[in-house]
C-alpha positions as CSV (number, residue, x, y, z in Angstrom):
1,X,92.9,59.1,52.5
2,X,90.9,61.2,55.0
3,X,89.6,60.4,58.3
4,X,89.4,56.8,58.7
5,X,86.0,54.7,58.4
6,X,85.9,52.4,61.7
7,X,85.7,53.0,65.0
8,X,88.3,51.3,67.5
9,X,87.1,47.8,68.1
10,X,87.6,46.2,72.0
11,X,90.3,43.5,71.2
12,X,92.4,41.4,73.5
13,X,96.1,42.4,72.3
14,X,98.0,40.5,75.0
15,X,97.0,37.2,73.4
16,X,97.6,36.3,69.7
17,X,96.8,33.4,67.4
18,X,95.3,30.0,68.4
19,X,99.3,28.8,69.8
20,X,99.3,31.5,72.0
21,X,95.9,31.0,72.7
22,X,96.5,27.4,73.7
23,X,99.6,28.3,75.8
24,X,97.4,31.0,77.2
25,X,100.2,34.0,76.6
26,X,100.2,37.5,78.0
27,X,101.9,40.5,77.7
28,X,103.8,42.3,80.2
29,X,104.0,46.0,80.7
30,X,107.3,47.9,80.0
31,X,107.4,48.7,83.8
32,X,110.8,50.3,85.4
33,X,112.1,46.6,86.2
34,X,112.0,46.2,82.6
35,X,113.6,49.3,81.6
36,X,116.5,48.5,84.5
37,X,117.0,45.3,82.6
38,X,117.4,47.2,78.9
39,X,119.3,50.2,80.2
40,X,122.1,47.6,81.4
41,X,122.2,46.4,78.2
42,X,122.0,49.6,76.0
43,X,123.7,53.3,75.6
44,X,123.0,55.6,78.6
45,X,120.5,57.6,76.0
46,X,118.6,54.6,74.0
47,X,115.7,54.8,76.7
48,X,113.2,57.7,77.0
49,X,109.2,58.2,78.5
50,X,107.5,58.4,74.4
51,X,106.4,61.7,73.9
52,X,103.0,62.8,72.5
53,X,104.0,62.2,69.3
54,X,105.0,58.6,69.3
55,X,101.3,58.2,70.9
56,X,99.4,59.6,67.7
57,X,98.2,58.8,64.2
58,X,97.2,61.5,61.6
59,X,93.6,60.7,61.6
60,X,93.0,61.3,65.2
61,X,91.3,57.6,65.9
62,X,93.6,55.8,68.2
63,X,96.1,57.4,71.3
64,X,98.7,55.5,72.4
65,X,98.9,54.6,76.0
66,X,102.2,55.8,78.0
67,X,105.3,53.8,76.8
68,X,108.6,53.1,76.5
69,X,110.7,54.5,73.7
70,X,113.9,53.5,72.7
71,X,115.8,54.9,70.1
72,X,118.3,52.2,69.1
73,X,121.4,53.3,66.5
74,X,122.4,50.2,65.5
75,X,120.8,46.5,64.5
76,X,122.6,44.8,67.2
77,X,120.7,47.4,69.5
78,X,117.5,46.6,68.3
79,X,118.5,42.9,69.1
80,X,119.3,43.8,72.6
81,X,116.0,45.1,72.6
82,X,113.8,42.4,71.0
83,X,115.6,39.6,73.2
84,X,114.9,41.6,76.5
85,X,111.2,42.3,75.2
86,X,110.7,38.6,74.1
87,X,111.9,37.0,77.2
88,X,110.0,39.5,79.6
89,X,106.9,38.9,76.9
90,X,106.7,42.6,76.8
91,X,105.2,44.3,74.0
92,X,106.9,46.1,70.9
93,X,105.7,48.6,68.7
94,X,107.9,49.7,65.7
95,X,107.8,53.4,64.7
96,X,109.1,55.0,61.7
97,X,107.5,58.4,60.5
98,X,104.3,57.9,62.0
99,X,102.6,58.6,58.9
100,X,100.2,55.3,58.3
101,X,96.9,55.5,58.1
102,X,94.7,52.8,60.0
103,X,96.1,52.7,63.0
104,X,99.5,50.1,62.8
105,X,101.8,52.6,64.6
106,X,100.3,52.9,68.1
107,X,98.5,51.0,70.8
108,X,95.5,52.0,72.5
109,X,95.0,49.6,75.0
110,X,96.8,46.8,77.0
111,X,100.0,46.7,78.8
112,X,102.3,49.6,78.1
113,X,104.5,48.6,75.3
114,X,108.2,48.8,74.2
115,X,107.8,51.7,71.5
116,X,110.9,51.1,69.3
117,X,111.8,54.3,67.2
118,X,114.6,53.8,64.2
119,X,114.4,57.7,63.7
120,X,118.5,57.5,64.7
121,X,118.9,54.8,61.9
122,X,119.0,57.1,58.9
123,X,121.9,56.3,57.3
124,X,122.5,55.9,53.9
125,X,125.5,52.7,54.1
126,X,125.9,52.9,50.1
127,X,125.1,53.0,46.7
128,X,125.8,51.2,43.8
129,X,124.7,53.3,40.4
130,X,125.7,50.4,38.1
131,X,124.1,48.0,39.4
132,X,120.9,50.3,40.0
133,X,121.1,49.7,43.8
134,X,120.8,51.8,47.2
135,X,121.7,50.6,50.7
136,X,119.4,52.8,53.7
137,X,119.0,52.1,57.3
138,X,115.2,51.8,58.0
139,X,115.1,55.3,59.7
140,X,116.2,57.0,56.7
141,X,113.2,59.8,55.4
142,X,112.1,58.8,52.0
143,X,112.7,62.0,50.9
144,X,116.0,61.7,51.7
145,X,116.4,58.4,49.6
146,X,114.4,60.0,46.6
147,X,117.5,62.8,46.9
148,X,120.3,60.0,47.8
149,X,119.3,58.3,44.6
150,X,119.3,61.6,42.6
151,X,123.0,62.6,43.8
152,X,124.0,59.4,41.9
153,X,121.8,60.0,38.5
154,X,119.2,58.0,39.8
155,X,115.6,57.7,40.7
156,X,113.9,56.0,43.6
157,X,110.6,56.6,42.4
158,X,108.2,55.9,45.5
159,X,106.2,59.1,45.8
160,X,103.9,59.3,48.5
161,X,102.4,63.0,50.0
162,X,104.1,62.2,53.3
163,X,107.5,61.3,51.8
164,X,108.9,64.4,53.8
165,X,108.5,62.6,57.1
166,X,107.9,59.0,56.0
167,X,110.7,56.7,56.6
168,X,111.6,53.9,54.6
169,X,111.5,51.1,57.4
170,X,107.8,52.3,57.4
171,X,107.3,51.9,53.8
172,X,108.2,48.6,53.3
173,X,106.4,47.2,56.6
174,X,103.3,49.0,54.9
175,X,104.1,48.0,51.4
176,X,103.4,51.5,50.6
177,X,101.6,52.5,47.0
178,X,101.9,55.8,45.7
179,X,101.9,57.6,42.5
180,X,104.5,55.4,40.5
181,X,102.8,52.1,41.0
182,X,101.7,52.0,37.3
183,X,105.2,52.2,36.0
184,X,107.8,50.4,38.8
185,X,105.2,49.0,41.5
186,X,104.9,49.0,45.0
187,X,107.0,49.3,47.3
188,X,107.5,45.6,47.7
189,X,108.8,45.9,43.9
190,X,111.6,48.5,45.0
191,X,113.1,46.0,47.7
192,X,116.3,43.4,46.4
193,X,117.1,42.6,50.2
194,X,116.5,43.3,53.9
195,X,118.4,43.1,57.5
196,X,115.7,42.4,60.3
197,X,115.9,41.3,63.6
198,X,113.1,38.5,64.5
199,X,111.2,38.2,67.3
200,X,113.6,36.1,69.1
201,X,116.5,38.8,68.7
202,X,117.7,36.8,65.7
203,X,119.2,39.4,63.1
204,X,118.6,38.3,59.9
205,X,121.4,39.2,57.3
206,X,119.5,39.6,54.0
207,X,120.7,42.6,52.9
208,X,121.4,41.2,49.5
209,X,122.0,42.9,46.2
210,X,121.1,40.2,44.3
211,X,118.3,39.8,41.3
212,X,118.1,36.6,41.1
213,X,118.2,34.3,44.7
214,X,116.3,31.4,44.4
215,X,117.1,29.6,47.8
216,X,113.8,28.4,49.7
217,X,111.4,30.8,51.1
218,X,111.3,34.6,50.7
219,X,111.4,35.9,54.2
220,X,111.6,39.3,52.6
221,X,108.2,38.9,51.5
222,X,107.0,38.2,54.4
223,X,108.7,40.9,56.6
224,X,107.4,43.2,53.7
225,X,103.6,44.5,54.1
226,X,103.5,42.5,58.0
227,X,103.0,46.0,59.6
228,X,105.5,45.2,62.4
229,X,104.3,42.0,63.4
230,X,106.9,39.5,62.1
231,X,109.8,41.5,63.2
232,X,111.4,45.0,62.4
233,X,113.3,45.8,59.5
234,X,116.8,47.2,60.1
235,X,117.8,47.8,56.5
236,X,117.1,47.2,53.0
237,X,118.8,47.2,49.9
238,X,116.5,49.3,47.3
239,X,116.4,49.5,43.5
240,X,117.1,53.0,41.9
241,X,116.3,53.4,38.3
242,X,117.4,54.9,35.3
243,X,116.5,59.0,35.3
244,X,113.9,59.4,32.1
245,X,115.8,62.1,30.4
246,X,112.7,64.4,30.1
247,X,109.8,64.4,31.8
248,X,106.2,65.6,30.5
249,X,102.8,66.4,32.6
250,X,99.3,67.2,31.3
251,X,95.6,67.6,33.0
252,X,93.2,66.1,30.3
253,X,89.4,66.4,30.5
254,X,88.0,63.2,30.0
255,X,83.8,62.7,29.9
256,X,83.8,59.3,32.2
257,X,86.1,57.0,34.0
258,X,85.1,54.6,31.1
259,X,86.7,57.3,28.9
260,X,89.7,57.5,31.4
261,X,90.2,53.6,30.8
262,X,90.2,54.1,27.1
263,X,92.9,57.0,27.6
264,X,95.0,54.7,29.9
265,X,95.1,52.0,26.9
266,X,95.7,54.6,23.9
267,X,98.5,56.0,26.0
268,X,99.9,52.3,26.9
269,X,99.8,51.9,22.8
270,X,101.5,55.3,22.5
271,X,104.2,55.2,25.2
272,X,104.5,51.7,26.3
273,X,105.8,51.6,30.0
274,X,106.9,55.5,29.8
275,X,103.7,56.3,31.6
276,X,104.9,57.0,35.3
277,X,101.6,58.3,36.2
278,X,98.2,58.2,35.5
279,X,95.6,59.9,38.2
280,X,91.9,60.1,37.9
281,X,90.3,63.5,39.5
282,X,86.8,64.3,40.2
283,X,85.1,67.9,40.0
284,X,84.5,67.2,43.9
285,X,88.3,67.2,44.8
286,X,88.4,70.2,43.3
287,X,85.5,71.9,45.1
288,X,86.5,71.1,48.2
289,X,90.2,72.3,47.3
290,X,88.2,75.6,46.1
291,X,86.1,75.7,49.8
292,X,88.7,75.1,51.9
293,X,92.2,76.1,50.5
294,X,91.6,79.1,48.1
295,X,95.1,79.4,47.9
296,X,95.8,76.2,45.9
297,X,95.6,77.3,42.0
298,X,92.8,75.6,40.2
299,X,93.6,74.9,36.4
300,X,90.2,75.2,35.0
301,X,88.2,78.3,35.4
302,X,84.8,75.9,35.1
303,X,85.7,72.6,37.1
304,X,85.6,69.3,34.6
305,X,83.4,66.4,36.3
306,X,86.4,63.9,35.4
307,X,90.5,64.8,34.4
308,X,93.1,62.6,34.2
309,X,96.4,63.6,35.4
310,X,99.4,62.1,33.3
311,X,103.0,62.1,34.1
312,X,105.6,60.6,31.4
313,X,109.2,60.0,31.5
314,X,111.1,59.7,28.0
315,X,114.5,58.8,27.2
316,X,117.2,59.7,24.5
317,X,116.0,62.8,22.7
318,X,111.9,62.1,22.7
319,X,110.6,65.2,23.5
320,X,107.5,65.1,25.9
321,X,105.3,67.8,25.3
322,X,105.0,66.5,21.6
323,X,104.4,63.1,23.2
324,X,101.6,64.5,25.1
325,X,99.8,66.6,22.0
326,X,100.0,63.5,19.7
327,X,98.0,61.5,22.3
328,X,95.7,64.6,23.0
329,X,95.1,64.9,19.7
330,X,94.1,61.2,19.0
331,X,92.2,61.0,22.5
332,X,90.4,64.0,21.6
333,X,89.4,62.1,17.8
334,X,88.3,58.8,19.5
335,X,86.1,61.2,21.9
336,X,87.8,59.9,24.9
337,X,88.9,63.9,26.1
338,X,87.4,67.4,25.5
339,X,90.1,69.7,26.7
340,X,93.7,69.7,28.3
341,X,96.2,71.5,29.8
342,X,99.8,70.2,28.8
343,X,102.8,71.4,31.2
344,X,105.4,74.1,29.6
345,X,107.3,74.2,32.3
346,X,108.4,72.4,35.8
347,X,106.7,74.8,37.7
348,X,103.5,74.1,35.8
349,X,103.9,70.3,36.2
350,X,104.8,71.0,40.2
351,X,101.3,73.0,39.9
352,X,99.5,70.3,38.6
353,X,100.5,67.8,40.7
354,X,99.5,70.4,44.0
355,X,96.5,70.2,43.0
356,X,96.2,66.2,43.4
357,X,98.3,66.3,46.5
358,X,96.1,68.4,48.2
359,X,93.0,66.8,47.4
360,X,93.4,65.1,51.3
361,X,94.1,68.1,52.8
362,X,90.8,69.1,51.3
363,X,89.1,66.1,52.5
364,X,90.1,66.4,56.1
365,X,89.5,70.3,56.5
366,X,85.5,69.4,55.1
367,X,85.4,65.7,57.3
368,X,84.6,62.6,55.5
369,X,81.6,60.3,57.1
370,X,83.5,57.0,56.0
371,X,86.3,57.1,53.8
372,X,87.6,53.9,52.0
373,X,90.9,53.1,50.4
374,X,90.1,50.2,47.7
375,X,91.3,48.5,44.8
376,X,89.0,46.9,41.9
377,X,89.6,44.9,38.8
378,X,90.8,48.0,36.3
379,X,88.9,47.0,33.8
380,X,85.8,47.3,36.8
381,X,86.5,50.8,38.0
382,X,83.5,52.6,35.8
383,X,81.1,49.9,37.2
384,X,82.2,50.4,40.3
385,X,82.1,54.2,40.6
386,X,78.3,53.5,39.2
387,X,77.2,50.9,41.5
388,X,78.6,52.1,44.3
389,X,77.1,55.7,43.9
390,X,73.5,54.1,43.3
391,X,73.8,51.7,46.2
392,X,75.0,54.6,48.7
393,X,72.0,56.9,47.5
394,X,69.5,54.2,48.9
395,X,71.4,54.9,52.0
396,X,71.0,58.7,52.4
397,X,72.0,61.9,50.5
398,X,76.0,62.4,50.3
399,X,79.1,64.1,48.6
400,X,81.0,61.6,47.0
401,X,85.1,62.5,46.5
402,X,86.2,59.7,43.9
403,X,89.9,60.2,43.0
404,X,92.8,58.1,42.8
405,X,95.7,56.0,41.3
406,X,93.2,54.8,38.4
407,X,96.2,53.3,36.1
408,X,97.1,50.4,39.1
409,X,93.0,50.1,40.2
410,X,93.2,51.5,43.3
411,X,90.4,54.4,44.3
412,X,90.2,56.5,46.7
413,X,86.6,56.5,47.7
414,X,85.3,58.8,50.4
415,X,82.0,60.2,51.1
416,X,81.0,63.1,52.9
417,X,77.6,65.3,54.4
418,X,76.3,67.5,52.5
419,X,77.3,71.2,52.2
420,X,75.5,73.0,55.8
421,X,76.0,69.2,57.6
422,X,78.6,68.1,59.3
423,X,79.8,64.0,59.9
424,X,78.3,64.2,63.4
425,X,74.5,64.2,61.7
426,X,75.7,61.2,59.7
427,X,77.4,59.0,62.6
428,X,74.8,56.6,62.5
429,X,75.2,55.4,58.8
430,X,79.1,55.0,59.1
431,X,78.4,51.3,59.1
432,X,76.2,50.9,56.6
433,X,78.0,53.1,54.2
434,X,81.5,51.4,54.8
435,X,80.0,47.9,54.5
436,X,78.0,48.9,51.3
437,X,81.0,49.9,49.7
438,X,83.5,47.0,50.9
439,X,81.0,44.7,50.1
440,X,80.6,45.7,46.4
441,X,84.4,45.9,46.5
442,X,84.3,42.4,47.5
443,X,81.7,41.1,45.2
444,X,84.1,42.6,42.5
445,X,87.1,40.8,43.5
446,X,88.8,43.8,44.7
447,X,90.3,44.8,47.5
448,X,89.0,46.7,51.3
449,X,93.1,47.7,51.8
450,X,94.7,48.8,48.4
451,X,97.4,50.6,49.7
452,X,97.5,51.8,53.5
453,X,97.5,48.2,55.2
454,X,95.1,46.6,57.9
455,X,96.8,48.2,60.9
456,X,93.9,48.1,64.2
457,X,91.3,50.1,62.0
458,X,91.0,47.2,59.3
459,X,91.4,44.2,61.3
460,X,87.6,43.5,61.2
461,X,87.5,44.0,57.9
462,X,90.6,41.4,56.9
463,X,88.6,38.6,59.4
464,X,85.2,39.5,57.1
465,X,86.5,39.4,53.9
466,X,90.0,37.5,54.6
467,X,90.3,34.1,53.0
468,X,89.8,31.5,55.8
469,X,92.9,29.1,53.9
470,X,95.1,32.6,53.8
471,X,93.9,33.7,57.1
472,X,94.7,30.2,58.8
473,X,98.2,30.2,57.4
474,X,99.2,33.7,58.4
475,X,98.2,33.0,61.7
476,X,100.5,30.1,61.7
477,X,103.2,32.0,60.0
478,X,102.9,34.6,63.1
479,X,102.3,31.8,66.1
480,X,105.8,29.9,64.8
481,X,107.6,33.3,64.1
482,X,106.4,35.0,67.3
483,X,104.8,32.7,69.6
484,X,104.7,34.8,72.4
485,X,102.9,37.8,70.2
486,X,105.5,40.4,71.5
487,X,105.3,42.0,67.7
488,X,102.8,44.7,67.2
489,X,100.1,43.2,69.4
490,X,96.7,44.2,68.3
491,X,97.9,44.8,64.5
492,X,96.3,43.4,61.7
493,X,95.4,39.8,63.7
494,X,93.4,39.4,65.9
495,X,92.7,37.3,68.8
């Protein structure tokens, strides 16, 4: 979750997948012929020059080329939009908050695109408490749908560090992960229906409430986690849970990941599914928190190599701090944790968890050589960490920030020069550290993209490590849905 490990790699985005290939289709620029064409179409303010904004990504790897922006209110606008772009074979690039992390959100080279913004889609069309449902435009902040959710006794429990500016549109194209995966999933799991328009202009009505909807093939599925290239999601009809009536938080000291495992499955015994949260945290998070953000409170006076923070949610009148002391207490007999810190308060909780949240704050201000966002068998995480730290010394001498969502698999795995270096003395073993570590990951089963998608910056990656059966059919999927590759061009396929 720092600065990203691959450089930009020279593509071809105006063609896409062996159809387009064979037709031999380009892209078009959005030129002012174009834009006279869409502003007959569309409100006097939909169309704009993008702004620096809408040509950046947070880790500072791509820049967007001078576009286009539209900012549509409406799915029938979007339509408009998509029909004009697909018949002028003009590039589109769907924005939300801006927020993701390899790269999916902007494009650095070929024609100037169509930039299509649903920032002025952030309505909230309804909600439905008794049947544990919430309707949102995709333009609506998650934030805001956390806090839609709550006015009704609700949770939406997708919890990311960018949720302030993070729309929901966004989420779902990026099957975003977060810190409630453990307990309710991604954000694929959070999704009953969806309205989309398709890269013929199509609008697809599938803004469904329904649980059960076993009709033929699941475009929602396939809309969900495509990044933008299969079309752009309008809508989406989310599940809201159930509020836990009390919620409990504790910072445990555990003496390995291996011991961390062995708390995760004494606290499964203990609390069944009422485990909402389950973090792993290296000393070297905390260092760097200590180095370069003095003003974040550090619980422990002498840094722990290893704590686990835990975050439950009981119901009826189970009361979580003695939830937390009873496992402590059994932990602490099986040797699995030393020390802890249990939460008396929800400031003390909120404290706790600023210290995790921070930790890539931390990692950007020190710079990360090559920083890696994988997921391994759970039961393969201690090995990992092992191997992967033994390979990586054979490579040079590093820092190594470890931390992560531990409970679903998924590490964050980022390594860093050495205090008095910087990532500029290191440039030259980016590629060998980043290919050492997703090649372990692969040999493990596990995954190069756990949680932040394949975007530009992972493209290589998913053609390396990508099953050639899964590969061949997604490239079908996207020739026959958008054979003229208007959607996203350069994102997660390439040429």
């Amino acid at each position: 979750m720092a600065v990203g490990d691959a450089p930009c790699v020279p593509v071809t985005p105006c063609i896409f997948g062996d159809q387009a290939q064979s037709k031999g289709m380009t892209l078009n620029p959005a030129d002012a012929a174009f834009r006279a064409r869409l502003a007959a179409d569309l409100p006097d303010d939909t169309l704009h020059e993008a702004g620096e904004r809408y040509l950046e990504e947070p880790r500072g790897i791509y820049a967007g080329r001078r576009s286009l922006l539209a900012l549509p209110r409406s799915a029938q606008e979007v339509a408009a939009l998509i029909r004009h772009a697909n018949d002028a074979q003009v590039g589109v690039i769907p924005y939300g908050g801006g927020t993701g992390l390899v790269g999916g959100q902007v494009a650095p080279d070929g024609p100037a695109p169509l930039i299509i913004s649903l920032e002025r889609m952030n309505k909230l069309r309804d909600a439905y408490p008794d049947e544990n449902v919430l309707v949102a435009e995709a333009g609506v902040i998650l934030a805001d749908v956390q806090t839609a959710a709550d006015a009704v006794e609700r949770l939406f429990p997708l919890s990311l560090a960018s949720e302030g500016s993070a729309r929901i549109g966004g989420n779902l194209s990026t099957n975003a992960g977060g810190t409630g995966v453990l307990r309710y999933g991604n954000t694929r799991d959070l999704c009953l229906g969806l309205e989309a328009v398709l890269p013929d202009g199509q609008i697809w009505n599938g803004l469904t409430r329904l649980r059960k909807n076993n009709t033929g093939y699941d475009l929602r599925h396939l809309l969900i986690g495509a990044e933008g290239t299969l079309g752009v999601i309008t809508a989406a009809a989310l599940k809201i849970f159930p509020k836990p009536a009390r919620m409990g938080t504790a910072l445990l000291v555990v003496k390995s990941p291996r011991a961390a495992l062995d708390l995760l499955s004494l606290a499964r015994g203990q609390l069944g599914e009422m485990i909402s949260g389950f973090e792993l945290i290296h000393r070297q998070g905390m260092e760097f928190l200590a180095e370069t953000l003095p003003e974040v409170r550090l619980p422990f006076a002498d840094l722990p190599e290893w704590t686990v923070l835990i975050d439950v949610g009981l119901s009826g009148d189970l009361d979580p701090s003695d939830a937390l002391e009873t496992l402590f207490a059994a932990a602490h007999e099986a040797g699995f944790v030393s020390d802890g810190l249990i939460a008396q308060s929800a400031a003390q909780s909120a404290a706790f968890w600023n210290v995790r949240e921070m930790i890539p704050e931390g990692n950007r201000r020190i710079g990360s050589i090559s920083s890696h966002d994988i997921s391994v068998p759970l039961g393969m995480i201690p090995e990992f960490i092992t191997k992967a730290g033994q390979v990586l010394d054979r490579i040079g001498d590093f820092r190594i920030n470890c931390f992560g969502h531990v409970g679903d698999g998924n590490l964050h795995y980022n390594v860093f020069p050495l205090k008095g270096n910087s990532r500029a003395d290191h440039e030259n073993q980016k590629p060998a550290i980043k290919a050492a570590v997703h090649d372990l990951v692969h040999e493990m089963g596990g995954s190069f993209s756990a949680e932040h998608g394949v975007g530009r910056m992972k493209r290589a990656d998913l053609e390396h490590y990508g099953d050639p059966a899964k590969l061949s059919a997604m490239r079908a999927i996207k020739a026959a849905l958008d054979p003229n590759g208007i959607m996203n061009p350069g994102a997660v396929l390439g040429t």
